[in-house]
N, C-alpha and C positions, 0 to 999 in steps of 0.2 A: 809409424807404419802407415803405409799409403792406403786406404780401402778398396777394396775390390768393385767397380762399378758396377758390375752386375750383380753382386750380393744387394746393392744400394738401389739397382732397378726393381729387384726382387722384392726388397722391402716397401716403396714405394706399391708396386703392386699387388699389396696383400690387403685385404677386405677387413674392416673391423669384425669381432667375432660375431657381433649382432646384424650385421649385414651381413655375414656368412651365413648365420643361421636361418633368419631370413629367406634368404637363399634356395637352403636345401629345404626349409617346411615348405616353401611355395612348390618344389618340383615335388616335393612326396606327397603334399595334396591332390595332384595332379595327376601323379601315377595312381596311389592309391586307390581313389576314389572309381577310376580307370578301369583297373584289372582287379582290385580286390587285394585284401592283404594279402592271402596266401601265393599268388600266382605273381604278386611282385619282387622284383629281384633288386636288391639294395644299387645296383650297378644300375639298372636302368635309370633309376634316383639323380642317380652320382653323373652319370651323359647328361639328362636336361638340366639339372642344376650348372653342370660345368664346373666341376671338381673331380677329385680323387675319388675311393670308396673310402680310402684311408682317412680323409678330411672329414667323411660324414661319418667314419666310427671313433673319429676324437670327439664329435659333439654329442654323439647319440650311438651308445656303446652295441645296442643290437636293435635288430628290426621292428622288435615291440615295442619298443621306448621308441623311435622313430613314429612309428605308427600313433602311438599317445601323446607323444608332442605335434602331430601335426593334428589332431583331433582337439588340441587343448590349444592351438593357437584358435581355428575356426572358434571355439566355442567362446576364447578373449574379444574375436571379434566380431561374434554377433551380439555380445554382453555391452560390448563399448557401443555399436552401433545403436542399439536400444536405447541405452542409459543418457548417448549423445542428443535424441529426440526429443525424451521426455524432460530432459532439464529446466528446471524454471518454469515449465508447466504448469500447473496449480490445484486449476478445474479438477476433479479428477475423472470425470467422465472425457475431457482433450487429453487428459494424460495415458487414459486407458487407448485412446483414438490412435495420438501420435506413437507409442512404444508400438500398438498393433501392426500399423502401417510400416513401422524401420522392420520390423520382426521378419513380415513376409517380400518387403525392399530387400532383405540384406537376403533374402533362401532365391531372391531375383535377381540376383548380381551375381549370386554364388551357388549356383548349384549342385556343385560339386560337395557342398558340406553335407546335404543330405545324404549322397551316397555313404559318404565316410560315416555317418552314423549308422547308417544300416549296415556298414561293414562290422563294428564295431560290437554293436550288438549282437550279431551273429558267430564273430570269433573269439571275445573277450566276455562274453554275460557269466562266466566261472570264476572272473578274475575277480570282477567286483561291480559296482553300480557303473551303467553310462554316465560318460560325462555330461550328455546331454541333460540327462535325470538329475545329478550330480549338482550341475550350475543352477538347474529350474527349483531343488528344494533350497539352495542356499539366502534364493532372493526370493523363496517363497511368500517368509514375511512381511516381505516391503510389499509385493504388489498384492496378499492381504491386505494390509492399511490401504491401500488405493480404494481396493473394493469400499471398503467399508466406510471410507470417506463419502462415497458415491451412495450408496446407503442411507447415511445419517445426511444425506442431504435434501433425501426425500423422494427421489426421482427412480426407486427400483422397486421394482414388486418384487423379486426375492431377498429375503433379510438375510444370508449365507454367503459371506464371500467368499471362504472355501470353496462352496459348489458354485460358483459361479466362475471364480477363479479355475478352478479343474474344470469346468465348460468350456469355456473362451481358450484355456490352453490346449485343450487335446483337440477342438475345432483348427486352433491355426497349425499345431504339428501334424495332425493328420490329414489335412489340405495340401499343407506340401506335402507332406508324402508322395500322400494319392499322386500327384498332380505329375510329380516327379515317376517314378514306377510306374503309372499307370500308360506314359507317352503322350499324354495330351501337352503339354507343356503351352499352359495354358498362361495368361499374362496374372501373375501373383496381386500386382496391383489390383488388377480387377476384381479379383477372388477377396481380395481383403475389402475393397468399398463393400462388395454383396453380402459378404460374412457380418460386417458392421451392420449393415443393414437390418439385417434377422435377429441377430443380436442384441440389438438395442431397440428393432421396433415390432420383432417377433414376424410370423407370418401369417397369422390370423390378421381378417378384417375385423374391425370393430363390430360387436352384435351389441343390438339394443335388445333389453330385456324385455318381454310379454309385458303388457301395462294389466294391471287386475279390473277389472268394474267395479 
């Protein structure tokens, strides 16, 4: 039997399903973050990706599960982009520097992830934890031992790397935020040298104590 040449063009022009997928996460980050979950329409999705709707409900059966896979790819990729930074790092005081710096690089490249968080939280906080939350306690532990590496090395006046840890983290998620929501759209680089800055050398001038007679 002779094959049909356009069955055989057709096949040739079909996308792996990870390059499909691909695909559709990048245009419903896009939309998403955009209009918001509720006022998006899977079809809008389905026009900028350049697909069916039918293609996007073989991969991602409804709009919730769209909407949490394009939330949980951002979240792979600012987990990788981090993790890519600090590799082989050592110090832990360049390790705390370099992850800091990819942290607010990658909300500078991608701003659109924060919106997707704020949507997320506001339509899903019944369903279960942010993913945001979600990925921050899972690696909570490792960048504990960081702290605490930095600690026992001598060089920090507070002995708690829990609170210092929940310091530096709610300083950099709530920077972008701000920064984001607020309309300044202010350059993230910069924010992160100044945050470093405070951070590690505080904003007090040094005082010399009274001398006694």
């Amino acid at each position: 039997m002779v094959p049909d040449p356009s069955d055989t063009s057709m096949k040739r022009g079909r996308k792996p399903a990870a390059e499909r997928c691909e695909q559709i996460l990048s245009a419903a980050i896009q939309v998403f973050s955009e209009q918001g979950f509720r006022c998006t329409e899977v079809q809008q999705i389905a026009d900028l990706a350049g697909v069916g709707k039918g293609t996007i409900y073989r991969f991602y059966p409804t709009k919730d599960e769209l909407f949490q896979a394009a939330v949980e790819d951002v979240m792979q990729r600012l987990t990788a982009r981090v993790d890519a930074a600090v590799h082989g790092v050592d110090d832990p005081l360049e390790h705390l520097r370099a992850g800091f710096k990819a942290y607010m690089a990658f909300f500078q490249a991608h701003p659109e992830a924060i919106e997707l968080f704020v949507h997320e939280s506001a339509e899903f906080r019944r369903v279960g934890q942010p993913r945001y939350f979600a990925y921050s306690d899972m690696r909570r532990q490792a960048w504990i031992n960081v702290y605490q590496q930095l600690i026992d090395s001598g060089r920090c006046r507070i002995d708690d790397p829990q609170q210092m840890l929940d310091v530096v983290g709610n300083l950099a998620y709530g920077s972008v935020l701000v920064n984001r929501i607020s309309g300044r759209n202010e350059s993230l680089d910069d924010i992160a040298d100044r945050l470093l800055d405070m951070i590690l050398f505080g904003v007090m001038k040094p005082v010399s104590l009274p001398t006694r007679d």
